[in-house]
C-alpha atoms as one frame of an Amber mdcrd trajectory, in Angstrom:
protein
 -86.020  25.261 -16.647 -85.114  25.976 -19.965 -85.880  29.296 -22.146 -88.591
  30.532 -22.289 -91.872  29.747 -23.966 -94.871  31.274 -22.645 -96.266  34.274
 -21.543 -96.603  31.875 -18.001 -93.169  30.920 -18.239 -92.184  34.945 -18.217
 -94.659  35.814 -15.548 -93.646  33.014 -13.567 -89.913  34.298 -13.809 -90.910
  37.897 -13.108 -92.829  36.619  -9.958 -89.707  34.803  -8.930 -87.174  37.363
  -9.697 -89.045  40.225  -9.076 -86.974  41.395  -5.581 -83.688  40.802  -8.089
 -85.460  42.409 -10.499 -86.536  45.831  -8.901 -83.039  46.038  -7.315 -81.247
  45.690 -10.179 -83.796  48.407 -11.960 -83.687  50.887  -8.848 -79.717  50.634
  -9.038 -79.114  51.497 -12.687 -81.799  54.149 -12.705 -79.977  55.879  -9.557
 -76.360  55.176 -11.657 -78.290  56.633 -14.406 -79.724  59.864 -12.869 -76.121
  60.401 -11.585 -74.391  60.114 -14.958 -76.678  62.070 -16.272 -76.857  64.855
 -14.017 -72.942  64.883 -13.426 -72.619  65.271 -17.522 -71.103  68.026 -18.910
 -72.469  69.741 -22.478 -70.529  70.218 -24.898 -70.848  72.891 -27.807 -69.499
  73.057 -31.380 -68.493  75.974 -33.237 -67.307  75.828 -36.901 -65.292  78.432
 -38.809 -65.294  77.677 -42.916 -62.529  79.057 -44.883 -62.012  79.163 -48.712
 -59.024  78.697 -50.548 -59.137  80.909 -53.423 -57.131  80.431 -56.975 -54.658
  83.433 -57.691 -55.981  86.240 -59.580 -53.390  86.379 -61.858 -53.116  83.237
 -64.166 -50.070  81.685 -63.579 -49.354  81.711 -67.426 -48.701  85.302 -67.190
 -47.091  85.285 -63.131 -46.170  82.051 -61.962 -46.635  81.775 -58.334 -42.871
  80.668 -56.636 -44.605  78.831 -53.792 -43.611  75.180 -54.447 -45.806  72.366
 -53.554 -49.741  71.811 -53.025 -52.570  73.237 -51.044 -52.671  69.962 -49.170
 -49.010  69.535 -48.222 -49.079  73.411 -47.089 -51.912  73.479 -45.095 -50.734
  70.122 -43.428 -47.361  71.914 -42.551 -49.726  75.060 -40.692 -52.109  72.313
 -39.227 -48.776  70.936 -37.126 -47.193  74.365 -36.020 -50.778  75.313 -34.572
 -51.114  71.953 -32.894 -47.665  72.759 -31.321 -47.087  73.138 -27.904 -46.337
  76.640 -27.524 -49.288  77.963 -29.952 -51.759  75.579 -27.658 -50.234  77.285
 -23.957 -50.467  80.586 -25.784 -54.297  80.010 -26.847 -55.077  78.730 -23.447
 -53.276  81.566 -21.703 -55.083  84.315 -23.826 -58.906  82.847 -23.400 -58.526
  81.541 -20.243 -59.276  78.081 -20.810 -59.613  75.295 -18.150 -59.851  77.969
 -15.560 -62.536  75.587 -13.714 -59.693  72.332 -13.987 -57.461  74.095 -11.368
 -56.179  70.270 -10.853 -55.337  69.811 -14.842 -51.257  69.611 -15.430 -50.332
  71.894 -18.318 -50.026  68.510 -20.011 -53.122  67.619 -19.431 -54.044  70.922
 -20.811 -52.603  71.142 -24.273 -53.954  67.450 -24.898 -57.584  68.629 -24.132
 -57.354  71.331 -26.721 -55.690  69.276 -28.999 -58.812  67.058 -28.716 -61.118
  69.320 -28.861 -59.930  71.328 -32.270 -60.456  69.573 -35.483 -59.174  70.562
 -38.779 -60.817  69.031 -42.205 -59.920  69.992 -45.977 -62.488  69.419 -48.674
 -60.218  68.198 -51.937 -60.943  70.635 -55.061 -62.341  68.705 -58.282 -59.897
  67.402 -60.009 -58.689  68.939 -63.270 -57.719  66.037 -65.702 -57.457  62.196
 -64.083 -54.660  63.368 -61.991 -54.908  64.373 -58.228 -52.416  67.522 -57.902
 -53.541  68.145 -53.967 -55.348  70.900 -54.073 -57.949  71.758 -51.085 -60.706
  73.894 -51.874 -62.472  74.318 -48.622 -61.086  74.337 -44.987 -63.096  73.516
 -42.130 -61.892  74.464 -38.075 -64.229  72.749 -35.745 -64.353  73.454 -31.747
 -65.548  71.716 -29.442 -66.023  73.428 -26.235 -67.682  73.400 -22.516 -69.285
  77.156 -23.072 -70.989  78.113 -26.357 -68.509  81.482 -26.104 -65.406  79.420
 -25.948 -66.221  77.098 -28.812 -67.131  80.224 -31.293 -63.483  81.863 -29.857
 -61.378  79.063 -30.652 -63.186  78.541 -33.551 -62.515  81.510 -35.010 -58.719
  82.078 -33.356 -57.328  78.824 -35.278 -58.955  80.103 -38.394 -57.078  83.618
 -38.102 -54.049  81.890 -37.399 -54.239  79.924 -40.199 -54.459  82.369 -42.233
 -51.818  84.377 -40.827 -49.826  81.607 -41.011 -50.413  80.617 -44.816 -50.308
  84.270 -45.686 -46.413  84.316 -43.768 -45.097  81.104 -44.526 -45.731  82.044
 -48.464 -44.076  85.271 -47.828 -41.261  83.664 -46.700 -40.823  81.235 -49.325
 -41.372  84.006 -52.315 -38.720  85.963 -50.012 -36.331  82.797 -49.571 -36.633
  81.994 -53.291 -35.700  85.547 -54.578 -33.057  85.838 -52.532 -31.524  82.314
 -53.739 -31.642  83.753 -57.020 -30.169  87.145 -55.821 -27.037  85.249 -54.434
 -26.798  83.299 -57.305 -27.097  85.773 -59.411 -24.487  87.773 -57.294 -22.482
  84.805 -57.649 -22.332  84.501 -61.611 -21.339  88.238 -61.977 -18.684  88.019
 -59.365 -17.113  84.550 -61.410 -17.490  86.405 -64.822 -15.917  89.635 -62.885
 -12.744  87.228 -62.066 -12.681  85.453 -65.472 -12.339  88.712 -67.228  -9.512
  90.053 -64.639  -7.801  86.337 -65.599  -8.197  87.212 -69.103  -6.722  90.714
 -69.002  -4.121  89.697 -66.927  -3.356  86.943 -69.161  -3.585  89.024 -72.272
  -1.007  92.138 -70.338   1.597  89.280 -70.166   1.395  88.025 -73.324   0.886
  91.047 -75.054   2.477  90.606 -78.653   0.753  86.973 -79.065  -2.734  88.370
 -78.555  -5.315  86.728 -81.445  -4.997  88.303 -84.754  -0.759  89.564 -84.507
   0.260  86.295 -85.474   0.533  87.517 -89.390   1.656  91.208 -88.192   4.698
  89.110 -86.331   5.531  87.861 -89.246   5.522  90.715 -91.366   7.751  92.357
 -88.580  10.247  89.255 -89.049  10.778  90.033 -92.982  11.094  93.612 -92.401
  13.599  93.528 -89.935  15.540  90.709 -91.947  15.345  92.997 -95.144  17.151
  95.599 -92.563  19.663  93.311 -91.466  20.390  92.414 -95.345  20.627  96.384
 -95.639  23.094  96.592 -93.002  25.285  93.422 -94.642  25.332  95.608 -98.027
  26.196  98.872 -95.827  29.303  96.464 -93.916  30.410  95.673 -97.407  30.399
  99.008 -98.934  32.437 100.337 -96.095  35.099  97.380 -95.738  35.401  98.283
 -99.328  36.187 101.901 -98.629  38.357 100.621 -95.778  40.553  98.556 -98.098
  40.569 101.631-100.471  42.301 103.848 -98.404  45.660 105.111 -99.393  47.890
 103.878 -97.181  51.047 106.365 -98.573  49.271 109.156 -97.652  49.862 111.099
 -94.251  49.654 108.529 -91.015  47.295 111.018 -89.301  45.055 111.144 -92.373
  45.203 107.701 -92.285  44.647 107.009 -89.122  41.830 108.963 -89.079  40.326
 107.154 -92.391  40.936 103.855 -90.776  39.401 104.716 -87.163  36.112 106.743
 -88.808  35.115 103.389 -91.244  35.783 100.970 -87.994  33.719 103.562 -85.981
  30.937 102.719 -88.939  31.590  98.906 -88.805  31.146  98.654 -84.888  27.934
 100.800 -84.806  26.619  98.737 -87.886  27.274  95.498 -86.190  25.801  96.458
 -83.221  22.359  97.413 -84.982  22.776  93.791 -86.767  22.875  91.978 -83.070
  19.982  94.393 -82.001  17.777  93.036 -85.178  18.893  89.397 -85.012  17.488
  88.940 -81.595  14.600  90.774 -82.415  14.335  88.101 -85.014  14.835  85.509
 -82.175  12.439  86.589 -80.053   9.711  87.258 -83.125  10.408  83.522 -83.760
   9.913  82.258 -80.799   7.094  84.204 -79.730   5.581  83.107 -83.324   6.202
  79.014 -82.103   4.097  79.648 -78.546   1.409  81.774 -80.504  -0.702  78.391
 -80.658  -0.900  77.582 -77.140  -2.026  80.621 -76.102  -4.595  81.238 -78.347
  -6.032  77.571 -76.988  -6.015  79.363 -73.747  -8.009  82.031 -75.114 -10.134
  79.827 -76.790 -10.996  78.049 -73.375 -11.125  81.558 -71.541 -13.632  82.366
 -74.180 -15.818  79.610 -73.560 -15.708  79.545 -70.031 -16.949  83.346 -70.358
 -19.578  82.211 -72.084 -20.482  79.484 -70.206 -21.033  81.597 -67.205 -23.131
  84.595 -69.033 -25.408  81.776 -70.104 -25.630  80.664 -67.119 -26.092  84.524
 -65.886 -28.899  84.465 -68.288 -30.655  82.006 -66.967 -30.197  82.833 -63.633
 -31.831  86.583 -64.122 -34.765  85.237 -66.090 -35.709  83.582 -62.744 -34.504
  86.140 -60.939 -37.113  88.081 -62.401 -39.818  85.662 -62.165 -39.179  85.577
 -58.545 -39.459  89.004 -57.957 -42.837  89.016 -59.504 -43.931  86.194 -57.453
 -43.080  88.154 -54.228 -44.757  91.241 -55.241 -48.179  88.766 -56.158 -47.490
  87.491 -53.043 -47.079  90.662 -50.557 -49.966  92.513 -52.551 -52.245  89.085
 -51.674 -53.126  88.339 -55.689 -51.868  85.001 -55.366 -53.631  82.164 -53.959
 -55.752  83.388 -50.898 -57.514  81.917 -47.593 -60.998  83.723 -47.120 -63.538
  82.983 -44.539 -66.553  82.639 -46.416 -68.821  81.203 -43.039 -67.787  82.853
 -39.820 -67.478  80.600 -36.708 -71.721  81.419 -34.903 -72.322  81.016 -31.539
 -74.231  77.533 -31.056 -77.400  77.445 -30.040 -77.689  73.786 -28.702 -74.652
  71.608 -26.992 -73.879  68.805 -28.976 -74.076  66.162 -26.292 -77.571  64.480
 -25.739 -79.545  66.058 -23.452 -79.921  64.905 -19.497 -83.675  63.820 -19.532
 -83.006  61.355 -22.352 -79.597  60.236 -20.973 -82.329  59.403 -17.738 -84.460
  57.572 -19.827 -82.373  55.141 -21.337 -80.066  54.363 -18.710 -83.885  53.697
 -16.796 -84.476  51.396 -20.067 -81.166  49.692 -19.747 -81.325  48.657 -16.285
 -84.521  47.320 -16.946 -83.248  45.190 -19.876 -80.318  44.236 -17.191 -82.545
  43.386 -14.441 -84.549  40.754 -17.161 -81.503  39.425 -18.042 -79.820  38.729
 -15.018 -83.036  36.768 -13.677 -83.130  34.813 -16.821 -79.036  34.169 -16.293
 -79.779  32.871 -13.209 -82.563  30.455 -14.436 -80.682  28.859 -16.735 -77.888
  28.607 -14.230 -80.003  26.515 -12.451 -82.851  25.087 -14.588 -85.544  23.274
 -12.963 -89.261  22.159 -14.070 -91.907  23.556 -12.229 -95.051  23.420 -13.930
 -96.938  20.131 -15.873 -96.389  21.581 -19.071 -93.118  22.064 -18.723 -92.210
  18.646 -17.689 -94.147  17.569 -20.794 -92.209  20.223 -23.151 -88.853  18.986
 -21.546 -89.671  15.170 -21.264 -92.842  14.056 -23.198 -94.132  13.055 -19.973
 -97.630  13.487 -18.573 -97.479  14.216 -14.795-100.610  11.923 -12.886 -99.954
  14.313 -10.126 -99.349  17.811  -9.899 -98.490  19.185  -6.313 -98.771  23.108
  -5.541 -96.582  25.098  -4.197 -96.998  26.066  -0.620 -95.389  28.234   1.223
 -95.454  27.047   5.027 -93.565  29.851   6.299 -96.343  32.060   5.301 -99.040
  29.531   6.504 -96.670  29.189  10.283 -97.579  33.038  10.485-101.309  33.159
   9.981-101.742  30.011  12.406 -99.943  31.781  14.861-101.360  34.952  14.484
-104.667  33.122  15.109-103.430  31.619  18.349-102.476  34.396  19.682-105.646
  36.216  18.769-107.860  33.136  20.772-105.613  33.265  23.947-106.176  36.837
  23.843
């Protein structure tokens, strides 16, 4: 037989089938009452929290928290899914209490399952998306109304107390960069200017600025040694004028009194001409150290710039840690408090009945048509003449002698009797 055509063809297959079909019917409705009464309800609790802008503009107290909302709250999202914070949760509320056969394993993947975390994306400011999440939604899905609303609400408090720490810590971590650095830059411009006193204490005379005194030292000493020439002179002159006829001792005594002059003069002259010497040299190297000046100089300030800088943001970052301990920057407030559900989630037991009951139904008809067109065979007139375009002369009922064996010996036995 092919498909089917008629209602006679259907009630023909029903009256066929029809042990098949109750079987099949009676077995899925007693798999269905057995699913459905072995089901478990589930409940869902929701928690809503706001992410609200700073109070201060950030023209007038930048925040030092790098980064968006997004990339934040996606960094708290994986330390609550970790494995400790889930063991910890389960621990405090007792969860899976009737699972005594559940592995902690087991456990923490349940829970994992079961708590869902969903940012709403602020509107966008411009045609650029800079990540920021306006609205944060913790979702629990739990056996017991009481347990959904508690987990609910516990990830939302820990993600708060997590946001409200881990930008703590940042602010803190960022002023204290700067407070090293800043550390840093005074120590350096501490040692530059011990380098350049040092420098300047051994090379005293050819500080900036003597270069001109130096010289004026040089002439004056030269006009002294010139002084001492003409002094030399006038006593060698005297020298030569004494009167050699006169008494030895007298003479002697002349002669020893202008030497005594002569030696003490030409000792002074030595004195000055390596004064001179040394004026003149030091006068030669004057050039190179003032280049090392020069460079000391702008190495100093090099590094105050750079000391500059560094306290400007210094400063900046204290401001952002005080905005961020007093809670005036950007803030995670529940606006819509995790309620206790009135209704589980799952569908109810009755219905789950009913349509398994429909489904086997549907199964059991299509089965018994499966099996039909496994084997197809004509049965009827007009179905020879729909499958061949013959007419049948004949058409022979069906009789069922087993049925017809019973009666007639039924009715023997009842005449013997």
């Amino acid at each position: 037989m092919g498909p089917i055509y008629s209602l006679d063809d259907f009630l023909d297959l029903v009256r066929r089938r029809i042990g098949l079909i109750v079987f099949v019917t009676l077995l899925g409705c007693i798999a269905s009452l057995y699913s459905a009464w072995s089901q478990e309800h589930r409940y869902q609790s929701s928690e809503v929290i706001q992410i609200a802008r700073p109070q201060i503009a950030n023209e007038l107290a930048p925040s030092t928290v790098a980064g968006s909302s997004a990339r934040r709250l996606q960094l708290i999202q994986q330390q609550l899914m970790t494995r400790g914070t889930i063991l910890e949760v389960i621990e405090t509320y007792n969860l899976f209490a009737d699972q005594p056969d559940l592995t902690v394993g087991e456990k923490v993947v349940l829970l994992r399952e079961a708590v869902r975390i969903e940012g709403v994306a602020a509107a966008r400011e411009g045609f650029t998306d800079d990540g920021t999440i306006s609205v944060l939604t913790i979702t629990a899905e739990m056996g017991t109304p009481e347990d959904a609303q508690a987990i609910a609400s516990e990830f939302a408090q820990r993600t708060i107390a997590l946001s409200v720490q881990s930008r703590i810590d940042q602010a803190q971590a960022t002023l204290a960069f700067f407070l090293r650095q800043e550390q840093n830059l005074i120590d350096d411009i501490a040692a530059l200017e011990d380098e350049i006193t040092e420098f300047r204490n051994s090379n005293e005379l050819y500080i900036p600025g003597t270069l001109e005194l130096r010289q004026t030292e040089v002439a004056t000493i030269n006009e002294a040694i010139l002084e001492i020439d003409r002094e030399k002179i006038s006593i060698q002159r005297q020298l030569d004028q004494v009167d050699r006829n006169a008494r030895q001792s007298t003479v002697d005594r002349q002669v020893a009194a202008f030497n005594a002059q002569l030696a003490s003069l030409d000792e002074q002259r030595i004195l000055l001409a390596q004064k001179v010497r040394e004026l003149t040299a030091a006068m030669e190297t004057s050039p190179e150290i003032e280049r090392q000046l020069a460079d000391f100089d702008r190495d100093l300030e090099q590094l105050q710039n750079q000391l500059d800088v560094i306290s400007t943001r210094r400063t900046e970052a204290e401001v952002g840690f005080r905005l961020e301990q007093q809670r005036q920057a950007e803030t995670l407030n529940v606006i819509e408090p995790a309620a206790l559900p009135d209704y589980p989630i799952t569908p109810s037991r009755k219905r789950s009945a009913l349509i398994g009951a429909f489904a086997s139904v549907v199964v059991a008809f299509v089965i018994a048509f499966l099996l039909d067109l496994r084997k197809p065979v004509i049965r009827t007139a007009a179905q020879m003449k729909r499958e061949t375009g013959l007419l049948p002369v004949v058409s022979v009922p069906y009789l069922d002698t087993s049925r017809k064996k019973r009666s007639s010996f039924f009715a023997r036995r009842r005449r013997r009797s």
